[in-house]
C-alpha positions in Angstrom: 79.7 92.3 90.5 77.8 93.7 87.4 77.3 96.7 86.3 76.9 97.9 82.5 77.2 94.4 80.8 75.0 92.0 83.4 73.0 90.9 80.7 76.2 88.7 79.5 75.7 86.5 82.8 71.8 86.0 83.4 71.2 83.3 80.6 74.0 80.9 82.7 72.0 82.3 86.3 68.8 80.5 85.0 69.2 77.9 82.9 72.5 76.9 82.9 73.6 76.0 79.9 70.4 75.1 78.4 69.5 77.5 75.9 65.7 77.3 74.2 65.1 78.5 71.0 62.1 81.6 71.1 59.9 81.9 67.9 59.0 84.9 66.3 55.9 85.0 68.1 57.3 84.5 71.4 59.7 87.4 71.0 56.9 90.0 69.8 55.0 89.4 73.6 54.3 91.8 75.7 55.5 91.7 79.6 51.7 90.8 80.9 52.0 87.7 78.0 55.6 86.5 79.1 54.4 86.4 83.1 51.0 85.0 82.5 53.4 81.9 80.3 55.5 81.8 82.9 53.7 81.4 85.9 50.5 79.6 84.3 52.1 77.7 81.3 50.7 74.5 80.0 54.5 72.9 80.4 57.5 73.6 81.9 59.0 74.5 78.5 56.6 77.4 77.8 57.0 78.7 81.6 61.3 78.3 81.2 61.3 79.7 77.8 59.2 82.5 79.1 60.9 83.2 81.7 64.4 83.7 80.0 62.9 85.8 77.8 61.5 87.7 80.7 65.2 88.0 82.4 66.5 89.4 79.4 63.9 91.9 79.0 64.2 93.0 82.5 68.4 93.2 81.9 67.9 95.0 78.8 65.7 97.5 81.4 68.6 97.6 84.0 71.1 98.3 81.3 69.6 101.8 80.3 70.3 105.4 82.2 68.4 106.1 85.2 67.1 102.7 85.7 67.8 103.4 90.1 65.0 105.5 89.8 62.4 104.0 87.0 59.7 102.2 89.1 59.0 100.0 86.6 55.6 99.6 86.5 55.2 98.1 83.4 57.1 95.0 85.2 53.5 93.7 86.8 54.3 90.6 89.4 58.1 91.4 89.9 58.5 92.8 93.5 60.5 96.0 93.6 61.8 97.3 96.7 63.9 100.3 98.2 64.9 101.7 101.0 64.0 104.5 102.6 67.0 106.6 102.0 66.7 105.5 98.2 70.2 104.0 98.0 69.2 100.2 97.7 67.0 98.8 95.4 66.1 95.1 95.3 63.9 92.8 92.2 62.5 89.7 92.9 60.0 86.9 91.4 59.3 83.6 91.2 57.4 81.3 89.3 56.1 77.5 90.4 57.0 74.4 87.8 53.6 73.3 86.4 53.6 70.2 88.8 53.9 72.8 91.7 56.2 71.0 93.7 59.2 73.9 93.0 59.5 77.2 92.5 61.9 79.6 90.9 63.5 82.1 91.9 65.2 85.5 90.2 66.4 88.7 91.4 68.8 91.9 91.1 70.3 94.2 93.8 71.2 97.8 92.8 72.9 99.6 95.4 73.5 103.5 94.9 77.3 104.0 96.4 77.6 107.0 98.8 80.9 108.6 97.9 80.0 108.6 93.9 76.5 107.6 93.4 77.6 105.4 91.1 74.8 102.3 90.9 76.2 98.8 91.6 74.0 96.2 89.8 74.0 92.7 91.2 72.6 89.6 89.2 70.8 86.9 92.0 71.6 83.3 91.3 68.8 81.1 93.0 71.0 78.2 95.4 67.8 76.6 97.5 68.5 73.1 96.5 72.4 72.9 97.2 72.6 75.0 100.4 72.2 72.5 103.5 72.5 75.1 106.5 70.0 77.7 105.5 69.7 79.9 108.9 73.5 79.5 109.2 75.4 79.8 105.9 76.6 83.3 104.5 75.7 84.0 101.4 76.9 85.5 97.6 74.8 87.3 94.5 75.5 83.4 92.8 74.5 81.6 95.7 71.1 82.8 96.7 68.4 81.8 99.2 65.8 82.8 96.8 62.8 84.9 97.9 59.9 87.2 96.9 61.3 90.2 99.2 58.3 92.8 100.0 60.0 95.4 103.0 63.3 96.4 103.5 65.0 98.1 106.3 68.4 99.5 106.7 69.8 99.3 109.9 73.7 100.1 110.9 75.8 98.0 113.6 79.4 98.9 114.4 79.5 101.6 112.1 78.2 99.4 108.7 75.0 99.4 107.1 72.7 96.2 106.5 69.8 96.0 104.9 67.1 93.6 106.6 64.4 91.9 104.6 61.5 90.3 104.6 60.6 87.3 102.0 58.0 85.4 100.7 58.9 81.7 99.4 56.7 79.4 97.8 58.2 76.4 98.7 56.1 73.4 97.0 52.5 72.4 97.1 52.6 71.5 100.8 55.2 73.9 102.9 55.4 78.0 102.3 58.1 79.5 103.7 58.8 83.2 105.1 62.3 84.8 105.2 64.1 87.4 107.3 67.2 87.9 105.5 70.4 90.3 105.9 72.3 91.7 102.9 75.0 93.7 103.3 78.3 94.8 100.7 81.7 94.0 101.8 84.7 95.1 99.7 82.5 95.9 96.7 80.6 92.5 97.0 77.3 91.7 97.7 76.9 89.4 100.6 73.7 87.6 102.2 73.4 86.7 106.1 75.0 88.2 108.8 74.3 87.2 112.8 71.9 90.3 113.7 69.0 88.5 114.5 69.0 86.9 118.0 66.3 84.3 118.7 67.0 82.8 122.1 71.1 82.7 122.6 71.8 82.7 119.4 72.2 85.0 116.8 71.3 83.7 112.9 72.6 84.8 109.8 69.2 84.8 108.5 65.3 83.8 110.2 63.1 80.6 108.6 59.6 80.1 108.9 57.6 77.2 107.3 54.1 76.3 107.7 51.2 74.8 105.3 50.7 76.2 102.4 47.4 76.6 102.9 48.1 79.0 105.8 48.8 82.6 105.9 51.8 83.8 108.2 52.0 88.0 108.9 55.3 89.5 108.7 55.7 92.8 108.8 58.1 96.4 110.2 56.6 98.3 112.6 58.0 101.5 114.4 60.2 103.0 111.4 61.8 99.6 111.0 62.5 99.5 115.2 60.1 96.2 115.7 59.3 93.1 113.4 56.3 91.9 114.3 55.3 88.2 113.0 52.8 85.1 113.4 54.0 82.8 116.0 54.3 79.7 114.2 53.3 76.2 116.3 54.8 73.0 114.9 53.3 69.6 116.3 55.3 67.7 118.7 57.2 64.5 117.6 59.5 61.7 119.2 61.8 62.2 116.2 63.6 65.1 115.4 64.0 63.6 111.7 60.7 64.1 110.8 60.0 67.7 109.3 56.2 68.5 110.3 56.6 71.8 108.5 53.3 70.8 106.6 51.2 70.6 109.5 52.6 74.1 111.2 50.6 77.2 111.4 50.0 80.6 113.3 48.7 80.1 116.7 47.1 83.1 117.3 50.1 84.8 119.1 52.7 87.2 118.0 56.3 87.2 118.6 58.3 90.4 117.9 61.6 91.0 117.0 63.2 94.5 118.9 66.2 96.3 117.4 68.3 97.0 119.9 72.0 98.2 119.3 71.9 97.6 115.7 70.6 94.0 116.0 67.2 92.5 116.5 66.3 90.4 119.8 63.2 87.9 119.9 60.6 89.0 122.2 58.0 86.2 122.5 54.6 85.9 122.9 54.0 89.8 122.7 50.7 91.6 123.9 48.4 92.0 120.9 46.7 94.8 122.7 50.0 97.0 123.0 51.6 95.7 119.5 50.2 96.8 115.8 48.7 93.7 114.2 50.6 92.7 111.5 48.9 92.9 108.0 48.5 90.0 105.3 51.2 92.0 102.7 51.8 89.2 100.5 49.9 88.3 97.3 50.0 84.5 97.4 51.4 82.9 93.8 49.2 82.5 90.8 47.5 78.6 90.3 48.8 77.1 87.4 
């Protein structure tokens, strides 16, 4: 957990223990300078260097009085989202390599606690590469599914309260990916993936969409958080279930829905357009190099 002092921990959450040297110049940049760097760099040095600078910015930000409630607008490209009780708070952004073929991902958590209002800030380490059962494994702040998060919804089951959201991830140049994720604090720690979400008999710790990249897959809350309503995403058929044909997947033109039903949410396939709410194309897609 972090709390006054995170900005001790975020060089190690990025770069490890590689630590670039920033000129003079670098340093006087504003915010729009640092994002445009890093997310249309000529190298991956410019777009890492500016995006530690960035991180420490944004910790320096967290670090001050009353940053729960500053919307931070100044902070152009970083997603910020709360709840609609105003006691979670979550930041998150990404940036592609210059080749495109990876993208980086960085976040926070800030949770307002009931009893105190005390605010509990969380630093998001970015785990993609070394996690091998994504819709299955639970989840820490330092060992993150990364994603762009752009709705939240708080739901409670058996007396505790979750928080459900919905993510954006820029996979690499062929495959994007979309993300229904559940984050919830145990014991003072920040956890992510929890089995709410039922699709067919089973329940997953979190949801995983991929399709081309040069598709565009709806995700979206409906009904004061009650309903998800989502693309149905069509995958060819092959003989082999080793071969990932994420790359050629795509809406189909139907809709599945996810009810909430007892404080979990239940697949509903194939829904009626005509009685559901369209979803909406909510996501910005990621800027070209």
């Amino acid at each position: 957990m972090l709390s006054k002092n995170i900005s001790v921990f975020f060089t190690l959450a990025i770069l490890g223990l590689f630590k670039p040297h920033f000129s003079s110049a670098q340093n006087s940049d504003s915010l729009h300078v640092l994002i445009q760097k890093m997310q249309r760099g000529e190298n991956d040095s410019i777009r890492t260097n500016a995006a530690s600078e960035f991180q420490k910015r944004f910790t320096d930000s967290l670090n001050s009085a009353n940053s729960f409630e500053n919307p931070f607008t100044d902070f152009k490209n970083v997603s910020i989202v709360k709840d609609a009780e105003n006691r979670f708070k979550i930041y998150s952004w990404t940036f592609p390599n210059y080749a495109g073929d990876k993208y980086m991902y960085f976040g926070y958590v800030q949770i307002k606690e009931e009893k105190t209002d005390s605010i509990l800030t969380f630093l998001l380490s970015d785990s993609t590469s070394i996690i091998q059962k994504p819709e299955s494994e639970k989840l820490k702040a330092d060992r993150w599914f990364g994603a762009a998060y752009y709705a939240v919804n708080k739901v409670k089951y058996k007396g505790k309260n979750y928080f459900v959201l919905l993510g954006w991830k820029g996979f690499n140049q062929q495959i994007t990916k979309k993300v229904i994720e559940v984050c919830y604090i145990d014991k003072g720690e920040l956890k992510f993936g929890f089995p709410l979400l039922k699709s067919g008999s089973v329940y997953k710790n979190r949801l995983i969409y991929s399709f081309n990249s040069q598709a565009s897959m709806s995700m979206r809350f409906e009904n004061n958080g009650k309903k998800i309503i989502l693309d149905h995403i069509s995958t060819p058929r092959s003989k082999s279930t080793d071969v990932d044909l994420s790359s050629q997947a795509g809406p189909d033109g139907t809709y599945d829905s996810f009810n909430l039903k007892k404080g979990r949410y239940v697949l509903d396939k194939d829904v009626d357009a005509r009685s559901e709410t369209a979803p909406v194309k909510e996501l910005p897609q990621p800027t070209e190099k």
